[in-house]
C-alpha positions in Angstrom: -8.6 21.1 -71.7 -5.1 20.9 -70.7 -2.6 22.4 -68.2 0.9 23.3 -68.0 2.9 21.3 -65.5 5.0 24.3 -64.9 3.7 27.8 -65.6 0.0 27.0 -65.5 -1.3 28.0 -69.0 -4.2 26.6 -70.2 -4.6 25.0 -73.9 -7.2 23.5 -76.4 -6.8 19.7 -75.9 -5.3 19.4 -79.2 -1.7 20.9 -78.0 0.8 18.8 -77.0 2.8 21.3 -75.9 3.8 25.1 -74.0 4.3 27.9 -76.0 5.7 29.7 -73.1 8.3 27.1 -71.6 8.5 24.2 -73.6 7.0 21.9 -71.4 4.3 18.6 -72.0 0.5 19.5 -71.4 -0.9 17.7 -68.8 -5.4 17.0 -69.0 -6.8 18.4 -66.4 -9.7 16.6 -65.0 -13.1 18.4 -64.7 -14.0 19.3 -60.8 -15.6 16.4 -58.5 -18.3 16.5 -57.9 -19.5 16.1 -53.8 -19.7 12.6 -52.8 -18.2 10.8 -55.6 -15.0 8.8 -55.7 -11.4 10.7 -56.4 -10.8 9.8 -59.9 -7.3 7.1 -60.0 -4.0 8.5 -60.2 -2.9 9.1 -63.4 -0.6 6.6 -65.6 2.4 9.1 -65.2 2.1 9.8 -61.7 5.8 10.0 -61.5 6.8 11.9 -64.4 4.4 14.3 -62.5 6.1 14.5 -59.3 10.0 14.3 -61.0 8.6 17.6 -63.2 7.7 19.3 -59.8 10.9 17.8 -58.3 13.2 19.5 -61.3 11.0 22.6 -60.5 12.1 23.3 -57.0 15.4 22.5 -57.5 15.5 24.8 -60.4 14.0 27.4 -58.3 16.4 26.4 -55.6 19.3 26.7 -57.6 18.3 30.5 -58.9 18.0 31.4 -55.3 21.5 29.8 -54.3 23.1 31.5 -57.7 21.4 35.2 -56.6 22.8 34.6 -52.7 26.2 33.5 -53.8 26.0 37.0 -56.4 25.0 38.8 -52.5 27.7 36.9 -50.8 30.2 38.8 -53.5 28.9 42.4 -52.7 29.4 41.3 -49.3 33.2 40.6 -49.5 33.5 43.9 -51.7 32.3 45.4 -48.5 34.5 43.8 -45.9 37.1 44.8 -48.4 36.7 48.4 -48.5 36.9 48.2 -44.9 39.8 46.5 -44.7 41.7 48.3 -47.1 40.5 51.4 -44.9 41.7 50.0 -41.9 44.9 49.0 -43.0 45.5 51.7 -45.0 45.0 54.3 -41.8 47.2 51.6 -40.0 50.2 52.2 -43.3 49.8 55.9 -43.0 49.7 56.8 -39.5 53.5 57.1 -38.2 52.8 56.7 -35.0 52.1 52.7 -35.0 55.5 51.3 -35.4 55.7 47.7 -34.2 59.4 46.6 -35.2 58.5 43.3 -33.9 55.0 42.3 -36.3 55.4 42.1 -39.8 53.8 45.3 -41.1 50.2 46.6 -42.5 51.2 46.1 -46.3 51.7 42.4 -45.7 48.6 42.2 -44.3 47.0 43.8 -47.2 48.3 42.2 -49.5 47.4 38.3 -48.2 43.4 39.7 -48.1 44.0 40.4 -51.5 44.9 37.3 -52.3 42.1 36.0 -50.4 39.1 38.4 -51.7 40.6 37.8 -55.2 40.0 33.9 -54.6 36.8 34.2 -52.9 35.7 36.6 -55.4 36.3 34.0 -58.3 34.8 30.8 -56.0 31.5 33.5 -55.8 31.2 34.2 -59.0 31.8 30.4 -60.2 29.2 29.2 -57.9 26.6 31.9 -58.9 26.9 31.2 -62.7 27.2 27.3 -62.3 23.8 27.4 -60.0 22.6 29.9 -62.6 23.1 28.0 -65.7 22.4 24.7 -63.9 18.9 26.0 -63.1 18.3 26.8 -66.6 19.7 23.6 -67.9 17.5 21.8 -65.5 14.2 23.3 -67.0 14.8 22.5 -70.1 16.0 19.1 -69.4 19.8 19.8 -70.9 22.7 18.8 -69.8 22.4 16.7 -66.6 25.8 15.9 -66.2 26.7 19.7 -65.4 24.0 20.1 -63.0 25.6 17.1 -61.8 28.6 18.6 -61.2 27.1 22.0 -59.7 24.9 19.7 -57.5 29.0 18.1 -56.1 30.5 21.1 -55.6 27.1 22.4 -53.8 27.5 20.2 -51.1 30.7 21.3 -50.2 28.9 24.5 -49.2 27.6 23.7 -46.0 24.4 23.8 -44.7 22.5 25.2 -47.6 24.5 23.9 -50.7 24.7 20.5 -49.0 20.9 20.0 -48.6 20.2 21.5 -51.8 23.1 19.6 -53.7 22.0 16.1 -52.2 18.8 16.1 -52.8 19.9 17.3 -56.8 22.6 14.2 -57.0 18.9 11.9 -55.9 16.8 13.4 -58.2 18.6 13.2 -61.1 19.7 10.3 -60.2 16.5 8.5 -60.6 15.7 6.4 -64.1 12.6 8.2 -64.6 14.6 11.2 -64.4 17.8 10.6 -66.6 14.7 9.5 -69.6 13.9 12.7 -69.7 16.8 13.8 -70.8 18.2 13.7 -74.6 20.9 12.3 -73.9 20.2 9.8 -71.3 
């Protein structure tokens, strides 16, 4: 009988691989029985733990994608409140200040800056997206690569999670799982 490292189907020992996912079928042991010796670890001990390694991070990545796309509904938020603020601030009379620059300029530099934030949101959500999905099918590693740089520039969360990408795929036993190398 065999096992899938990833989604946890179980095949006839003839398949080599998922049907679901892609992935290499692992045997799976029958149980132990009480008082006998834990069977050795298996030749390809760490092929094991870098598949459960890619896993996580992969997961990791789709949660850090989905926040970034929350992050984006925030600033649409604390934009309509702006531009409600500002734009009571434009219309009411009353609030003359010949010495401060005035309401439109203001405006118009958190434009600027939603439309910028807005764009480094939406980059980081897709890159983390697609990297995830790269990463399970074992495509691409220099793009997560990349995604897993300009993670760690998002402190706290993107730096943990885009360090311990850079050492995973980093690894030899990693980078021969990939096509390319």
């Amino acid at each position: 009988m065999k096992k899938c490292s990833y989604c946890g189907k179980v095949y006839a020992d003839t398949a080599t691989v998922c049907e679901v996912d892609q992935n290499p079928l692992w045997q799976v042991d029958p149980p132990q029985l009480p008082g006998t010796l834990p069977p050795p670890p298996p030749a390809n001990a760490r092929e094991m733990i870098d598949n459960e390694h890619i896993r996580l991070l992969a997961i990791f990545q789709y949660i850090f994608g989905g926040l970034a796309f929350a992050g984006l509904l925030f600033l649409f938020l604390h934009f309509l409140i702006m531009s409600t603020v500002f734009g009571t601030a434009i219309s009411s009379s009353s609030q003359k200040n010949p010495g401060g620059p005035p309401p439109e300029f203001f405006m118009a530099f958190f434009a600027v800056f939603y439309l910028i934030a807005g764009v480094m949101l939406v980059a980081a959500g897709v890159g983390n997206i697609l990297s995830a999905n790269f990463m399970r099918k074992r495509k691409y590693r220099a793009f997560s690569f990349v995604v897993a740089c300009l993670n760690c520039l998002q402190i706290p969360f993107g730096t943990a999670l885009g360090v311990f990408t850079i050492i995973v795929l980093s690894r030899d036993s990693v980078r021969a799982q990939y096509p390319s190398g």
